[in-house]
Phi, psi and omega in degrees: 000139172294174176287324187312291196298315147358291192265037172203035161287169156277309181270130210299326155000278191313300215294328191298307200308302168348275186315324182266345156298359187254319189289346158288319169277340170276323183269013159288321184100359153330353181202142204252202187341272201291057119264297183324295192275020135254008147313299183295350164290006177231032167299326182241019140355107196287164297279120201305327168315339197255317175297340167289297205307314191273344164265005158332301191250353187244034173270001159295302244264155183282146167348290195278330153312295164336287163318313197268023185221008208260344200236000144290296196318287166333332207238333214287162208266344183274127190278359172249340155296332213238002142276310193330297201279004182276323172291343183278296164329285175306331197270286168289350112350314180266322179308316202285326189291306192302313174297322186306297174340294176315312196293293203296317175296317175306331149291338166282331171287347203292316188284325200277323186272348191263334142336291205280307167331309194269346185270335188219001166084169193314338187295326212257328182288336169288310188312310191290289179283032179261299205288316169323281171322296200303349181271306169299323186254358135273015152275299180305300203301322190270007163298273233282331148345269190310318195304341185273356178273332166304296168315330180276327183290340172316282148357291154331287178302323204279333171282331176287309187310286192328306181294323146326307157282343175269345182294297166348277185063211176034249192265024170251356167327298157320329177275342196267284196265039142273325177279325174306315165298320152314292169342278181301318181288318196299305159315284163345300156310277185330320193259351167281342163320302196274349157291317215275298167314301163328305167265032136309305201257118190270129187278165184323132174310152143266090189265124156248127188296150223225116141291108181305301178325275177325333151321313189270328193263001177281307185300337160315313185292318167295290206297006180271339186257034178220303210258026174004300167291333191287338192281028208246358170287331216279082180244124191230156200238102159301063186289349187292121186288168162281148158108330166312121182232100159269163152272111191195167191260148214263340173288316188274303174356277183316320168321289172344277188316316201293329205252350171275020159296275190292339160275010164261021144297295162349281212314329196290329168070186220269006187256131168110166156258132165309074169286107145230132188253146173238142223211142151201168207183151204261115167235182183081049193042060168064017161315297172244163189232128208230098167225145212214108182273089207259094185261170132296027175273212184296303195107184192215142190249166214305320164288356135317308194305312196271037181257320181313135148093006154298136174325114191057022176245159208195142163303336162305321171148175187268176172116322218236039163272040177286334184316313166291352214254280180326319150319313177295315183291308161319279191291183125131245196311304189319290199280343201023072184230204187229186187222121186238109211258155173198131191220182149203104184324117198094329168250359183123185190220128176244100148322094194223144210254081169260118153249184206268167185297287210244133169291130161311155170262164170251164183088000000 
């Protein structure tokens, strides 16, 4: 059975279980509309266990899904239905304060490099975000530090509790796969924990000359073993002829191409075919390699674009613009090449990732 057939059993048992298994795949991103909305078709549920299961669940559910259920959930007669959703209220309340909070800074930085830009030119503005990054990524590594030293004894406990309760058995059989669930989220922390650290902290560059076409189509590869049900959507057109040779480290690059990737996946929403063609070409009188990432989504309309790749801002909602933020950082600083974003609603994004033919030498 889908999860979809799950949340639309009758017995409630089930449904609670459902519901907090749909609250799990939502808050991953892992499950789209129709799952939010079938949860929320059981916001007025005759038992009250399954309207607590939904207000529970429903600082998972996207906004505008949230709004149409959040203000029964509040008024409901049952006093554990109607904390849940004062938590849930509240809980996304600090969230909306915070992002705003992200957003306005991120316009100051945003207002502060191009300042730096017009007052002293692009050399001096890669520098203030070279010093920036190193500041951002020793701060993130020792957050993230700590957050793994909390987590791995966490871990522990949490495998002991498991072996317990499956040791149990008989009417502890629910705690056993809540504790399987404790577990698998715990894991999951964790490895976002060390990803998250990983690109913080960008290690010394390797610079080689790279076929891009080859380049581009190993990252083509990973993402079809990444975005799973999507990739049967997914038509990408390797248009980089042979014989394109940048000098560039061939891992932080890819990082780069892999995340202008997965936003022109993004841009495409729960509909539809994935279109993206990738393109590259020798410009700056053959100075530089110019590879350009042409999707069909939504597009970004014009008071956004020039915000993309400010820290958390995103075209996607705010919280998730690291992915431009990480491109930026890759091509830019890594690579001193630039990154040239061009969009429109309704048609699409174009992407272009130029760096130099030949890295300068010192000395």
């Amino acid at each position: 059975m889908t999860l979809l057939d799950d949340l639309a059993r009758a017995d409630p048992e089930a449904l609670v279980a459902a519901i907090e298994r749909a609250a799990a795949q939502l808050a991953r991103g892992d499950a789209g509309d129709d799952v939010a909305n079938a949860v929320a078709a059981h916001a007025t549920h005759a038992r009250a266990k399954v309207r607590q299961a939904v207000a529970e669940a429903a600082g998972a559910l996207p906004n505008a899904v949230f709004e149409t259920i959040i203000a029964p959930l509040l008024k409901d007669p049952n006093r554990f239905v109607k904390l849940a959703a004062k938590r849930a209220y509240d809980d996304r309340a600090r969230r909306a304060r915070t992002e705003r909070d992200v957003e306005e800074r991120s316009a100051d930085v945003l207002r502060l490099r191009a300042q730096i830009q017009k007052a002293h030119g692009a050399g001096a503005r890669r520098d203030a975000d070279r010093l920036a990054d190193a500041v951002l990524s020793q701060f993130t590594g020792k957050l993230l530090h700590e957050l793994v030293k909390v987590a791995t004894p966490l871990g522990g406990k949490l495998r002991e509790i498991r072996a317990e309760a499956h040791r149990a058995g008989g009417d502890r059989v629910k705690i056993a796969a809540h504790a399987d669930d404790a577990v698998r989220m715990h894991e999951i922390l964790v490895a976002i924990a060390k990803s998250t650290r990983g690109q913080a902290q960008i290690a010394a560059p390797s610079f080689r000359d790279e076929d891009v076409r080859a380049l581009v189509e190993e990252q083509l590869g990973l993402l079809r073993g990444r975005i799973g049900d999507r990739v049967a959507r997914l038509r990408v057109t390797n248009d980089v002829g042979d014989g394109v040779v940048a000098e560039i480290d061939r891992g932080l690059f890819g990082q780069a191409v892999a995340n202008v990737l997965e936003n022109g996946v993004e841009a495409h929403g729960a509909d539809g075919d994935i279109v993206i063609r990738v393109t590259a070409k020798l410009v700056s009188a053959g100075a530089k390699v110019a590879v350009a990432f042409e999707d069909r989504g939504r597009g970004i309309d014009a008071e956004s674009l020039p915000e993309i790749g400010g820290a958390f801002v995103s075209s996607k909602g705010a919280g998730r613009g690291l992915g431009v933020l990480n491109v930026r950082r890759m091509v830019e600083s890594v690579h001193g090449g630039d990154v040239e974003i061009e969009s429109k609603v309704g048609v699409g994004t174009t992407v272009r990732l130029v760096v130099p033919r030949k890295q300068p030498r010192g000395g």
